[in-house]
C-alpha positions in Angstrom: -48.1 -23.3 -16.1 -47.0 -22.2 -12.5 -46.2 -18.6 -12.3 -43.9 -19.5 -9.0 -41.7 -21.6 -11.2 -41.6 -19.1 -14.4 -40.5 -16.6 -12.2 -37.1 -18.8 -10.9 -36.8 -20.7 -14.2 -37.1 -17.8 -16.7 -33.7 -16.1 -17.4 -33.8 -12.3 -17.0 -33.5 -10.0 -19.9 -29.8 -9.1 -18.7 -27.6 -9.1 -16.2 -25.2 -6.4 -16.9 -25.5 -4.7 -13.1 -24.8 -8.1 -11.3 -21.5 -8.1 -13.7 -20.6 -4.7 -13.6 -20.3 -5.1 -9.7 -18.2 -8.1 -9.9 -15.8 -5.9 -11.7 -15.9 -2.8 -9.8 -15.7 -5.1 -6.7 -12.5 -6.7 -8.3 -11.1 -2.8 -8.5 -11.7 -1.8 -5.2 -10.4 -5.6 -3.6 -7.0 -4.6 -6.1 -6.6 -1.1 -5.2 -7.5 -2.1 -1.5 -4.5 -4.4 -1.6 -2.5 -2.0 -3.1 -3.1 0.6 0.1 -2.3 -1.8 2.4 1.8 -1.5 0.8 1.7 2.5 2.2 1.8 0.8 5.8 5.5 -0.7 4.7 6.7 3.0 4.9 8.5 2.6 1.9 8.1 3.9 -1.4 4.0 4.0 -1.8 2.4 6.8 -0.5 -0.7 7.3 -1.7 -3.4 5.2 -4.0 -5.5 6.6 -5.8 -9.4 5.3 -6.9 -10.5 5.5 -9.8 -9.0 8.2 -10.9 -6.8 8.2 -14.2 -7.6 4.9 -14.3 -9.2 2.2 -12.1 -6.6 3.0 -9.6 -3.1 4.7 -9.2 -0.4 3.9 -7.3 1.9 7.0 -5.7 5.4 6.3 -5.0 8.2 8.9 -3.8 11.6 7.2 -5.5 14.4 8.8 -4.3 12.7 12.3 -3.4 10.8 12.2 -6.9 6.9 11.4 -7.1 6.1 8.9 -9.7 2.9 6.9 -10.6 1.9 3.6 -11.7 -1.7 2.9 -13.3 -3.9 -0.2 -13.1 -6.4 -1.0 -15.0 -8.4 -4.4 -13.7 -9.9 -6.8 -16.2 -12.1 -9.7 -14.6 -14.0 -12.4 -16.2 -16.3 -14.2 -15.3 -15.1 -17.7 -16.4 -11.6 -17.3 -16.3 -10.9 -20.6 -17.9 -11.4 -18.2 -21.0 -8.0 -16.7 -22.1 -7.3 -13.3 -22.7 -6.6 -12.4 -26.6 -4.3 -9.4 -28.4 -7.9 -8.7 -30.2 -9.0 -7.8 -27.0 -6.1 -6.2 -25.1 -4.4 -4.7 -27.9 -6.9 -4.2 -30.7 -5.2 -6.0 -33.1 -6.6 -9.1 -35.4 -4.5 -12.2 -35.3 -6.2 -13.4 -38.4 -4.0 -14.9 -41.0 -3.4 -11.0 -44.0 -5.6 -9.2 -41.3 -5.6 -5.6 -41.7 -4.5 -3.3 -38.3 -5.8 -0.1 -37.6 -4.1 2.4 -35.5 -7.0 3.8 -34.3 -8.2 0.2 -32.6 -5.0 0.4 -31.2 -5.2 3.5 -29.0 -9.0 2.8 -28.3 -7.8 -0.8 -26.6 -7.5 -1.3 -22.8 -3.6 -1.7 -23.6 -3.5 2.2 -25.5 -5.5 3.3 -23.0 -2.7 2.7 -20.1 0.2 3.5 -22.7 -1.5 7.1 -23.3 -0.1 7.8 -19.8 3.6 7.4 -20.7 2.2 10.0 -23.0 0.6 12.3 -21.2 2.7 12.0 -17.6 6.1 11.7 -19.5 8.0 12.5 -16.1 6.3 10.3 -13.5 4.5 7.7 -15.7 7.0 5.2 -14.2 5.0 1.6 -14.6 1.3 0.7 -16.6 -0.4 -2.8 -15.6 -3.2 -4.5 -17.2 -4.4 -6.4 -13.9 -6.7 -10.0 -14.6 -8.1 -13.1 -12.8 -7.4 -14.9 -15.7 -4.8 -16.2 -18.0 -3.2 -14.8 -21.1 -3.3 -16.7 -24.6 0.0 -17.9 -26.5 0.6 -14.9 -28.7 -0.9 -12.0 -26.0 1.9 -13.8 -23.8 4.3 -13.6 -26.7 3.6 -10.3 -27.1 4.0 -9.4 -23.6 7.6 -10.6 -23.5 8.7 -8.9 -26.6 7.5 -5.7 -24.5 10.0 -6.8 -21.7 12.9 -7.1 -24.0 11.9 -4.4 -26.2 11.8 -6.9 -29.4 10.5 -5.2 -32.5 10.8 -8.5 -34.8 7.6 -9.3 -33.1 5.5 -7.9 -35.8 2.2 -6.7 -33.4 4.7 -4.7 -31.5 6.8 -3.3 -35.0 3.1 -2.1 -35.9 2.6 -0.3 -32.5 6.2 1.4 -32.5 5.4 2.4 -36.0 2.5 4.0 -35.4 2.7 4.9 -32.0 3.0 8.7 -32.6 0.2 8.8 -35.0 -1.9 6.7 -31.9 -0.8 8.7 -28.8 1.4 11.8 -29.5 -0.8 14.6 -31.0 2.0 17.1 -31.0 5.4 18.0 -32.5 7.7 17.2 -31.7 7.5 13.3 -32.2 9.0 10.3 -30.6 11.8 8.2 -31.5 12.0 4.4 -32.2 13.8 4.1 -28.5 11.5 6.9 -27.0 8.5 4.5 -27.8 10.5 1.4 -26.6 11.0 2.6 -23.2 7.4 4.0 -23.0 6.3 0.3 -24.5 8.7 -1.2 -21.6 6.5 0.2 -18.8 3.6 -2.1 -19.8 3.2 -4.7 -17.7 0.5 -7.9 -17.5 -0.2 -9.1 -13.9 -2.6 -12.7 -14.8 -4.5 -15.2 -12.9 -4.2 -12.7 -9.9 -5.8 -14.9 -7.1 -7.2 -11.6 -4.8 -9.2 -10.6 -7.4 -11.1 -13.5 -8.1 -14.5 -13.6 -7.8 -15.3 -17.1 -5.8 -11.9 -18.4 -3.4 -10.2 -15.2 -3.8 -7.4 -14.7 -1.5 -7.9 -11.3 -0.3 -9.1 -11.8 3.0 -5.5 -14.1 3.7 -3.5 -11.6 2.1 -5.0 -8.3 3.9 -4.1 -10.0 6.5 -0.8 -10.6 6.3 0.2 -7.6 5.0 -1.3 -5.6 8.1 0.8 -8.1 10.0 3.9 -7.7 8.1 3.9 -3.9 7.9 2.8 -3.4 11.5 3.4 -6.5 13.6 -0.9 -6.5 14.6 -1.5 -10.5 14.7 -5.8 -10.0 14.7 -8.1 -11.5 15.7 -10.8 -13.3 13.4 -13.3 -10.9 14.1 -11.2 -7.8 14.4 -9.6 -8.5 11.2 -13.2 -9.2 9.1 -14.2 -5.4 10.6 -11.0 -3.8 9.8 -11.3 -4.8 6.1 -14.8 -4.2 5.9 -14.2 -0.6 6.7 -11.1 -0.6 4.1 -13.5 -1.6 1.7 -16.0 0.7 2.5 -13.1 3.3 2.9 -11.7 2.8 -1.1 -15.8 2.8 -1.9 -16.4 6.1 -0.3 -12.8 7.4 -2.5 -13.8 6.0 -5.7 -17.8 7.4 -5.5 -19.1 10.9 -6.6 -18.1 13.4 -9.6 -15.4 15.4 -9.3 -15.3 19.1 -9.5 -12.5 20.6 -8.3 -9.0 20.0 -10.1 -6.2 20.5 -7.3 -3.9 18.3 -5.3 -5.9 19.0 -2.2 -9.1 18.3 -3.8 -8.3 14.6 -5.4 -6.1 13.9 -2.3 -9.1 13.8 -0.4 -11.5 12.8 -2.4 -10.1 10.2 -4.5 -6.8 8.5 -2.5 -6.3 7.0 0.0 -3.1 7.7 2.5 -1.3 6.3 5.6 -3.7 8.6 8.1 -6.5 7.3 6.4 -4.7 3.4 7.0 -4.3 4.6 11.2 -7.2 5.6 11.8 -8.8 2.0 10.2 -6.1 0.2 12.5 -6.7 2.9 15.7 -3.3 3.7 16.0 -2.9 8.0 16.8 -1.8 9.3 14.1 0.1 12.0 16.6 2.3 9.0 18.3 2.8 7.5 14.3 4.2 11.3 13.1 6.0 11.4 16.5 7.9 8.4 15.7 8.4 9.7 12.1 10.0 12.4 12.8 12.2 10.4 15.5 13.5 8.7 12.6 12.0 5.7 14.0 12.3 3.8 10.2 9.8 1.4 11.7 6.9 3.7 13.1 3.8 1.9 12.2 5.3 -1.2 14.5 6.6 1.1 17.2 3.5 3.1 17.7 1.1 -0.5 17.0 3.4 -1.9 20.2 2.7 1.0 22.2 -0.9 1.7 21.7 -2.2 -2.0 22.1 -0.1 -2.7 24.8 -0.6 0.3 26.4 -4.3 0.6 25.8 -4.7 -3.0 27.2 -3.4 -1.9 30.8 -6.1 1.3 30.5 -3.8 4.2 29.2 -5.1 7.1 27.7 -5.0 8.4 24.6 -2.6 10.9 26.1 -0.2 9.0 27.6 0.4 7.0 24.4 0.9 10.4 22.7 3.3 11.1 25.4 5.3 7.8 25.9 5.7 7.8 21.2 7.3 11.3 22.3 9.2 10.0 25.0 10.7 6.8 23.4 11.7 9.6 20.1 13.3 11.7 22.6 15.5 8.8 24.1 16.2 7.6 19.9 17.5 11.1 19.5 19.2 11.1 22.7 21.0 7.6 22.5 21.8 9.0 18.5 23.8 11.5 19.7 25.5 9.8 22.7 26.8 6.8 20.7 29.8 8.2 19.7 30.2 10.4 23.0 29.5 7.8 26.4 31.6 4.7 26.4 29.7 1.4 25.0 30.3 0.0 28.0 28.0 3.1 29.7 25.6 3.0 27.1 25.0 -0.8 27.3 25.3 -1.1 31.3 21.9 2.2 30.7 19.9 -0.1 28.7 20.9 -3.2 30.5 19.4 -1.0 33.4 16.0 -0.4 31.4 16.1 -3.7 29.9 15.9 -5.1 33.8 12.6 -2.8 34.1 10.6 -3.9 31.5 11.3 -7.8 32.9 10.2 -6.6 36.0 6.9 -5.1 34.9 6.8 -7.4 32.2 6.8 -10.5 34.9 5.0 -7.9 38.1 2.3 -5.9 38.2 2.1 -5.6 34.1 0.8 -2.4 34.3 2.7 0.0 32.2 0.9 3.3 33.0 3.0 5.9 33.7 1.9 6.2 37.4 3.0 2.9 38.5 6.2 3.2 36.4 6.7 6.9 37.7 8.6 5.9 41.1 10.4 3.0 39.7 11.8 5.5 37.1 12.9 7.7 39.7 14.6 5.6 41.6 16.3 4.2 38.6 17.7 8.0 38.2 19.4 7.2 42.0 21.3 3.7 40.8 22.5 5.3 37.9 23.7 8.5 39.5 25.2 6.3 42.4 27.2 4.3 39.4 28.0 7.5 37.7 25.6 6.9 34.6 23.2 9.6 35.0 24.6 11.6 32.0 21.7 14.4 31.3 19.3 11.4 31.7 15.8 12.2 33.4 12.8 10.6 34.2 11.0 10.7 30.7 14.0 10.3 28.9 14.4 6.7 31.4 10.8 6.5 30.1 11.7 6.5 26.3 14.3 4.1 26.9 12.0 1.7 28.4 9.3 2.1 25.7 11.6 1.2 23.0 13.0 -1.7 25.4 9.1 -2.7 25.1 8.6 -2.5 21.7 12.0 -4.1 20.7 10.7 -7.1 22.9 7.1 -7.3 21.3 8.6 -7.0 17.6 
């Protein structure tokens, strides 16, 4: 017998790390995904790692904070269908007896004990999977949708949801347990999440190009997700201790700062341009820093021109309904003419070399009666949002 070939022909014991992995992996590729949406400055705010559940999602709708939980079931063939046995805990067997307690101890009453327990912000529950869902678990999961009870595994859950999930008086009604039932939703055959030709990599991408207008390169791209990886890692390791917002904000989520710093944008010129109003920061201050960075600015001046272009927003805000369109647009046809020069000259878009061309762009337009309360800088915001409306 050769010992060589026993030791690669003999199967191990087990293999449970080498599969745990693969599903933890499969969390952190989902909730990495899931980040990526705070970029959008939209609703999601925050995501949360394995916390709750295998991750969180934090949304403000309409001034209000709400949640939505994920839990993320892989396997490892995924030809092999998902069953209600094994979401829902209930036999499918022909007379087969249901127990309520299987019920809340199931992956699916483990997500609706949150509609439970965060009554108020529990807005959405999702039971996340590479693979497929069989006939009556996909029967099931549109009687959830339209909230119909003649399908007899959901008439036993809304009759014994109460004695399942709420311990206390007082107890919920048949259409209080509907709409919590509503918020659970299946997401299948989800291709990021897949352990060989998963998508992840393609979608990242394009997210980060869609919420920010950064077209990567190969290279650049492979590092940036490396370290978001390693980024919802680091949030989703250690215990614990301390129970306050501040505490599980920065141990366990992840937030838009956290998403700047992985791209290198400042987060000053981002919250510069927030508070602007500019509704599409993360593309203004992208624009500004890679373009500006590429002709040597500092870190300073990029502060200073996301200031600047804020200042001129505010400023052309309020003059809109005060200077004549035919001013305003003869201004920015003025700036506009500037960037093309610069854009097609020297390219250099430090302040220095743009400091005497703004000044005497301050003499034409006080020689044609435009000057207004216009200075220098504020010239200089103009012609940074003149640079990043051309590069969007």
């Amino acid at each position: 017998m050769n010992s060589t070939e026993d030791f690669y022909s003999t199967k191990p014991r087990e293999q449970v790390g080498r599969d745990t992995f693969l599903r933890y992996r499969a969390q952190i590729l989902a909730a990495a995904l899931a980040a990526l949406e705070i970029l959008e400055g939209g609703e999601v705010d925050r995501v949360f790692c394995d916390y709750h559940d295998d991750f969180v999602i934090g949304k403000k709708v309409s001034g209000k904070q709400q949640y939505e939980f994920f839990q993320v079931k892989t396997r490892a063939k995924t030809s092999k269908n998902w069953t209600l046995n094994e979401v829902f805990g209930l036999k499918t067997q022909k007379n087969a007896s249901h127990s309520a307690e299987n019920v809340k101890a199931s992956f699916a009453g483990k997500l609706l004990q949150h509609t439970v327990t965060f009554p108020d912000v529990c807005a959405r529950i999702v039971f996340m999977t590479n693979a497929h869902l069989d006939e009556t678990l996909e029967a099931m999961s549109v009687s959830l949708e339209r909230n119909d009870v003649a399908n007899k595994y959901l008439k036993f859950i809304v009759d014994n949801f109460n004695d399942c999930f709420v311990l206390t008086e007082p107890k919920l009604s048949e259409t209080q347990i509907l709409e919590k039932l509503s918020k659970l939703r299946f997401e299948s055959d989800v291709s990021f999440i897949k352990d060989k030709n998963n998508s992840f990599e393609s979608d990242a991408r394009t997210k980060i190009y869609q919420f920010s207008e950064i077209d990567l390169e190969f290279n650049e791209a492979r590092q940036i997700l490396v370290n978001l990886l390693e980024l919802m890692s680091k949030k989703t390791a250690g215990v614990i201790s301390v129970f306050d917002e501040s505490s599980i904000n920065s141990k366990a989520s992840v937030d838009i700062n956290d998403l700047l710093d992985l791209l290198s944008i400042s987060r000053e010129a981002y919250h510069s341009l927030i508070q602007g109003g500019d509704a599409r920061a993360i593309k203004s201050a992208s624009v500004i820093q890679r373009t500006m960075f590429a002709s040597g600015a500092s870190n300073e001046e990029i502060e200073y021109s996301s200031r600047c272009k804020t200042e001129w927003d505010v400023w052309l805000r309020d003059n809109r309904n005060k200077l004549s369109d035919f001013d305003l647009l003869s201004i920015a046809s003025k700036v506009d003419t500037l960037l093309a020069d610069t854009l097609n000259g020297t390219k250099s878009f430090r302040l220095g070399a743009l400091h005497p061309k703004l000044k005497q762009l301050m003499v034409d337009l006080d020689s044609l009666g435009l000057a207004y309360d216009l200075t220098p800088p504020l010239l200089f915001g103009g012609f940074i949002s003149a640079l990043v409306r051309c590069k969007s």
